[in-house]
C-alpha positions in Angstrom: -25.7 44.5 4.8 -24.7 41.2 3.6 -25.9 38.3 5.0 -23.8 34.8 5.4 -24.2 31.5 7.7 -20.2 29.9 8.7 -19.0 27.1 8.5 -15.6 26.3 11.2 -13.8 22.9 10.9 -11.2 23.0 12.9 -8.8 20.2 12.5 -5.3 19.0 14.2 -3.7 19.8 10.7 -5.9 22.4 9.5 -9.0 25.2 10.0 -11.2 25.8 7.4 -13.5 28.7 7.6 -16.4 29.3 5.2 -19.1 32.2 5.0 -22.4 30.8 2.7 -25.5 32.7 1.8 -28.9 31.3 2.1 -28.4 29.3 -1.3 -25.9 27.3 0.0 -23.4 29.4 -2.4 -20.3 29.5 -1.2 -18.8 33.3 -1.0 -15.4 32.9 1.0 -13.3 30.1 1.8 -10.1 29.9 3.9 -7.6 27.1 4.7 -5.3 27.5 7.8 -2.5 25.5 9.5 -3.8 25.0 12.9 0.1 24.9 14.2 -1.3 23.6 17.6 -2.7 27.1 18.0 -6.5 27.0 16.9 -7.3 29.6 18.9 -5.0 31.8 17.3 -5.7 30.8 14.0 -9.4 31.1 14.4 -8.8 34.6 15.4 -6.6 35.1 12.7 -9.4 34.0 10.1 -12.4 35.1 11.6 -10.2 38.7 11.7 -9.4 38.5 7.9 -13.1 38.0 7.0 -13.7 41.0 8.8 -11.0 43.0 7.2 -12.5 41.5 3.7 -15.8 41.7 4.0 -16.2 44.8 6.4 -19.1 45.2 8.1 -21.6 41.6 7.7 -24.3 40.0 9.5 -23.5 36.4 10.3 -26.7 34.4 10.7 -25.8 31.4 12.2 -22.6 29.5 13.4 -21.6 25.6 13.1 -18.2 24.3 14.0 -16.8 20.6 13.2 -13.8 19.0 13.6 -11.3 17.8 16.4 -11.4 21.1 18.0 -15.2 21.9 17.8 -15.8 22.2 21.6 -12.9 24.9 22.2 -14.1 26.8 18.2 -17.6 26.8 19.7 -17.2 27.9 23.1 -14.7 30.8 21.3 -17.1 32.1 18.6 -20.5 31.5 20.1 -21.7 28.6 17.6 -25.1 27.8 17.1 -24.0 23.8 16.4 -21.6 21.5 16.9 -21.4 18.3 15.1 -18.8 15.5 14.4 -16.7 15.1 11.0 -18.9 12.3 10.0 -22.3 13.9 10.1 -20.6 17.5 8.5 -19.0 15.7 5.9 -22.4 13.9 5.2 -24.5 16.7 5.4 -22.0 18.3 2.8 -22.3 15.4 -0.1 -26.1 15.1 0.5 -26.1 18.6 -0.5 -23.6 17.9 -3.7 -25.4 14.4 -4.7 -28.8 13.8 -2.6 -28.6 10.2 -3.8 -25.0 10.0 -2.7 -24.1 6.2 -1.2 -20.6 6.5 -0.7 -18.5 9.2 1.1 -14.5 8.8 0.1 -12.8 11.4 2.2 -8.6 11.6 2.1 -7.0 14.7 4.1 -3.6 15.1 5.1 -3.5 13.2 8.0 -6.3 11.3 8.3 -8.9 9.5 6.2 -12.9 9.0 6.2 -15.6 5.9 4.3 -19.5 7.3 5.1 -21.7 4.7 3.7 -25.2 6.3 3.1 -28.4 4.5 2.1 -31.4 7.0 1.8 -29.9 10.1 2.8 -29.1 8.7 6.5 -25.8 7.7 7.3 -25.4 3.3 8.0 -22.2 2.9 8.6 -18.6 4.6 8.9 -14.9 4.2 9.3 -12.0 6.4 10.3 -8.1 5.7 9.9 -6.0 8.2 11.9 -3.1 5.9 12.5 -1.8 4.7 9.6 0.2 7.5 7.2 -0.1 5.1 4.1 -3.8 6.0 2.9 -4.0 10.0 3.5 -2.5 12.5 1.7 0.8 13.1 4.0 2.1 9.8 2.0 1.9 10.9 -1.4 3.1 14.6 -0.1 6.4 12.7 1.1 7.2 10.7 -2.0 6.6 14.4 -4.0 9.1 14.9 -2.2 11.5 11.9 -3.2 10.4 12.0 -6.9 11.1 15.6 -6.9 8.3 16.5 -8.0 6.0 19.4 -7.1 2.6 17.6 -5.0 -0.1 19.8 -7.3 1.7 17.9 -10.6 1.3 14.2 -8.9 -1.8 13.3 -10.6 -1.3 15.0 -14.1 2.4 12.5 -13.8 0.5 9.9 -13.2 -2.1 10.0 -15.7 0.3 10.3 -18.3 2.1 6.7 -17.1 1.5 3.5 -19.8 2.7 1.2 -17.7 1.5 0.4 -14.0 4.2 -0.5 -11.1 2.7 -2.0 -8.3 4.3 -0.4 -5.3 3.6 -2.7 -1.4 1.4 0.5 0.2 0.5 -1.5 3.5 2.8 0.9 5.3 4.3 4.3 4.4 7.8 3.5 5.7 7.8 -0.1 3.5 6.3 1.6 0.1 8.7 4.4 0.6 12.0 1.7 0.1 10.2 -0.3 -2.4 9.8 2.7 -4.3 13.1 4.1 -3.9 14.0 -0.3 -5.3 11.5 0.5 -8.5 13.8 4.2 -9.5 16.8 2.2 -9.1 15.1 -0.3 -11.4 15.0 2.5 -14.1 10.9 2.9 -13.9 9.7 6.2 -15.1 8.8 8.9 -12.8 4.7 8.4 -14.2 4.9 4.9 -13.5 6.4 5.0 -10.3 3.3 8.2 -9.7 1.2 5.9 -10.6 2.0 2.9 -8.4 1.9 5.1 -5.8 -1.5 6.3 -6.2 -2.8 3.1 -6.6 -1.1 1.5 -3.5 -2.7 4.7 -1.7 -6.4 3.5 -3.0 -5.5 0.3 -2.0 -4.8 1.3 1.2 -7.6 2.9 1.9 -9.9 -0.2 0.7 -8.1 -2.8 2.5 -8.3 -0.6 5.5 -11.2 2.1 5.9 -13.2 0.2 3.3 -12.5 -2.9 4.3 -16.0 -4.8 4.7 -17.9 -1.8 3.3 -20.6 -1.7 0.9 -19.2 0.9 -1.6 -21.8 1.7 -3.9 -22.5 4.3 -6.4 -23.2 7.7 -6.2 -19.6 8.0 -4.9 -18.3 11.4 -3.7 -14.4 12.1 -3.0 -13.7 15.1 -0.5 -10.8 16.5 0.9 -7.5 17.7 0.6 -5.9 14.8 -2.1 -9.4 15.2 -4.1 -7.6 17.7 -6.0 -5.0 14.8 -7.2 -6.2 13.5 -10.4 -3.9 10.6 -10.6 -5.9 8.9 -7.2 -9.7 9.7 -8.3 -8.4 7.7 -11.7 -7.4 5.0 -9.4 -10.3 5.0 -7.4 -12.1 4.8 -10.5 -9.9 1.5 -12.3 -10.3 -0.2 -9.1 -14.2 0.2 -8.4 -15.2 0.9 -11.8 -17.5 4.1 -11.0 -17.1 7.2 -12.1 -15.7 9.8 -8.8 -17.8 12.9 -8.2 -15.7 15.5 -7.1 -17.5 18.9 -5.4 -16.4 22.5 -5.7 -15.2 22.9 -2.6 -14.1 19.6 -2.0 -11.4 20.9 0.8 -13.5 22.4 2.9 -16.9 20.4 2.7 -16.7 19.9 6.7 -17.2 23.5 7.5 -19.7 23.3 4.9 -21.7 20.7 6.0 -22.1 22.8 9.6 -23.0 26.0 7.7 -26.0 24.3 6.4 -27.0 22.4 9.6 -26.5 26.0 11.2 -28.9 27.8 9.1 -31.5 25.0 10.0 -30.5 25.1 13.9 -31.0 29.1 13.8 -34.3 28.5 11.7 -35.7 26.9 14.5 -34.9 28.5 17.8 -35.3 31.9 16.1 -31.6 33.3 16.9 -28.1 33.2 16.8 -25.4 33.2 19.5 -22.4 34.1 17.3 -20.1 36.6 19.5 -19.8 38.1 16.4 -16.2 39.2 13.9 -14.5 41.4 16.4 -14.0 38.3 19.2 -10.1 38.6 16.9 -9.5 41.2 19.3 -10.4 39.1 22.7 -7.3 37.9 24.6 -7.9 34.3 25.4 -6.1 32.2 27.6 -6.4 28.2 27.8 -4.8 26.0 30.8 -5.4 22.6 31.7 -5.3 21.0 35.4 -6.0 17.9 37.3 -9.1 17.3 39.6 -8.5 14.8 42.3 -12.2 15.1 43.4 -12.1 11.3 42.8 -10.3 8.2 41.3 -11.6 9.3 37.6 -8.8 12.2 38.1 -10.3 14.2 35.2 -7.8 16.4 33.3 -10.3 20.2 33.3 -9.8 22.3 30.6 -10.3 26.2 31.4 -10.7 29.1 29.1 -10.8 32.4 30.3 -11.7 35.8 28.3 -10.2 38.9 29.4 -9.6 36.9 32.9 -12.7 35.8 33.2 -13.6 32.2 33.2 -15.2 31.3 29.7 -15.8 27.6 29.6 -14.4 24.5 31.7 -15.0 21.0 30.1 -13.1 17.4 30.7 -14.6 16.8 33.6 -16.8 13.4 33.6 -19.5 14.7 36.7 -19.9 18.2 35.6 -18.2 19.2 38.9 -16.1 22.3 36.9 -18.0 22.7 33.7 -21.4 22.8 35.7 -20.3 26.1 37.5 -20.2 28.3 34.2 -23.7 28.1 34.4 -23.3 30.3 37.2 -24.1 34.0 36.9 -20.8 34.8 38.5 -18.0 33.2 36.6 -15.4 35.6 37.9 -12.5 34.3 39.7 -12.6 35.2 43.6 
C-alpha cells in the first residue's frame, strides 16, 4: 500500500490539497474554489484522492490556511500552522539559504523575510486588490487577453508605460487613458505588471530587507511578465518552485511528517470522512459582556467541535466523553 503525508490549505479563495511521500516528492496536487463551502470542497477533494488513488495509507495530516481550525477538526490533522510558517517551511525546503519569501495569490499577498532558516520578520496585504493577482486577472479581462498569456505579452513589450498601480480602481482608468493613447497591448501588459511589483514593494515590502535567495510562490508565480519585473526592479534573479501554487499545503505535509515522527501516530479520520454529513451553525453566548460568537460542528448529529469562545466555556465541553446532545 502506498504511503503519503497531506498537505490541506484551505483558503477564502481556494483549497489546495497535496499527498507527498517521505522524499518530500510530490505525487498529487489539487486546486479547488472554496465557494464559501470548505467543508464541501474538502470532502469533495479528499473524495477524489480516494477515487484516484484507491486504497492508501495516509501517514500524517497538516492543514494551513484561513480555514485551518474547521479543515483540522474535519479531517483529524496531526498540525495546524499559520500561512506564514507553511509557506516558510515550503521555500526552506526549495532553497535552504532562502532570505526572501515573495508570495502573490489571488486575493491576497505575503513578504517572509528569513535570516538563517528562521523566520524575522513578515507582512500581509489582504486589503488592497492592486498587488495580488485578482488585479492583473481583471485588466486580462479589459485587454482581452487570456490571463495564462499575460506574461509571454509582456515580455515581448520594447517599450515600458508606467501605469499609477497605488489602487486597482485608479490603474484600471489610467490604463484604459494609455489604449486610448494608441500604446500596444505588450506595453500596456507590461506597465501593468510593473505597477503590480510596485505595489507590492511600496506596500508589503515597504521597510523590508529583501535580500537574496528570493523565492516567488503562488498563484501569479506562473506569470512570467511579473517575476521579470521583480527581477528589473531588485536586480536578483526569482527562483520559482515546482509547485509554486500549492507550497502552503506543502509546507504542513512536511511539518506533519515531523509532528507524526515524534508522538508516534497519526489522527487522520482517514479518506472515507467524504461520506460524513457535517453540519456547521454559529450562535451567540451571552455568558458575559465578551458575547462570544460559538461555532459548532456536528457529525452525524453529534457535536464534533465548538470554538470562538474566549473562556473555553463551549469548546471545553468536547473534551467530555459524552458529546451527544441531550
Amino acid at each position: 500500500m502506498d504511503k503519503y503525508y497531506m498537505g490541506i490549505d484551505v483558503g477564502s479563495v481556494s483549497t489546495n490539497i497535496i499527498l507527498m511521500d517521505q522524499n518530500n516528492k510530490i505525487h498529487y496536487k489539487k486546486y479547488m474554489r472554496t465557494q464559501g463551502k470548505p467543508i464541501e470542497v474538502l470532502k469533495e477533494g479528499i473524495g477524489e484522492i480516494e477515487l484516484e488513488f484507491g486504497e492508501i495509507e495516509v501517514l500524517g495530516v497538516g492543514v494551513t490556511g484561513s480555514g485551518r481550525y474547521l479543515a483540522s477538526i474535519i479531517v483529524g490533522a496531526d498540525i495546524v500552522k499559520n500561512e506564514i510558517t507553511a509557506h516558510a517551511v515550503a521555500g526552506l525546503n526549495f532553497i535552504p539559504e532562502v532570505r526572501t519569501i515573495i508570495e502573490i495569490g489571488g486575493q491576497d499577498s505575503k513578504i517572509i523575510i528569513l535570516r538563517d532558516k528562521i523566520v524575522v520578520d513578515f507582512a500581509m496585504n489582504t486589503v488592497c486588490a492592486a498587488g495580488t493577482g485578482s488585479f492583473l486577472d481583471r485588466q486580462a479581462i479589459r485587454l482581452g487577453i487570456d490571463i495564462s498569456d499575460f506574461g509571454s505579452l509582456a515580455l515581448q513589450s520594447k517599450n515600458s508605460v508606467r501605469i499609477a498601480g497605488r489602487c486597482a480602481v485608479f490603474a484600471e482608468s489610467d490604463m484604459i487613458h494609455k489604449q486610448q493613447l494608441g500604446h500596444s497591448q505588450s506595453d500596456i501588459a507590461k506597465g501593468l505588471c510593473e505597477a503590480l511589483v510596485r505595489n507590492y514593494l511600496n506596500n508589503v515590502g515597504k521597510g523590508k530587507e529583501i535580500l537574496a535567495p528570493i523565492v516567488f510562490q503562488g498563484g501569479v508565480a506562473a506569470n512570467i511578465g511579473i517575476k521579470k519585473a521583480f527581477e528589473d526592479t531588485l536586480g536578483e534573479e526569482i527562483y520559482i518552485p515546482a509547485n509554486y501554487d500549492v507550497m502552503g499545503a506543502v509546507g504542513v505535509a512536511i511539518l506533519a511528517r515531523e509532528e507524526v515522527k515524534k508522538k508516534g501516530f497519526t489522527s487522520f479520520k482517514g479518506t472515507s470522512i467524504h461520506n460524513i454529513d457535517y453540519n456547521v451553525n454559529g450562535f451567540e453566548c451571552d455568558g458575559c459582556s465578551n458575547i462570544c460568537e460559538v461555532v459548532e460542528i456536528r457529525e452525524d448529529g453529534r457535536v464534533l467541535a465548538r470554538y470562538g469562545d474566549k473562556c473555553g466555556k463551549w469548546s471545553n465541553l468536547i473534551n467530555k466523553k459524552d458529546t451527544k446532545l441531550a
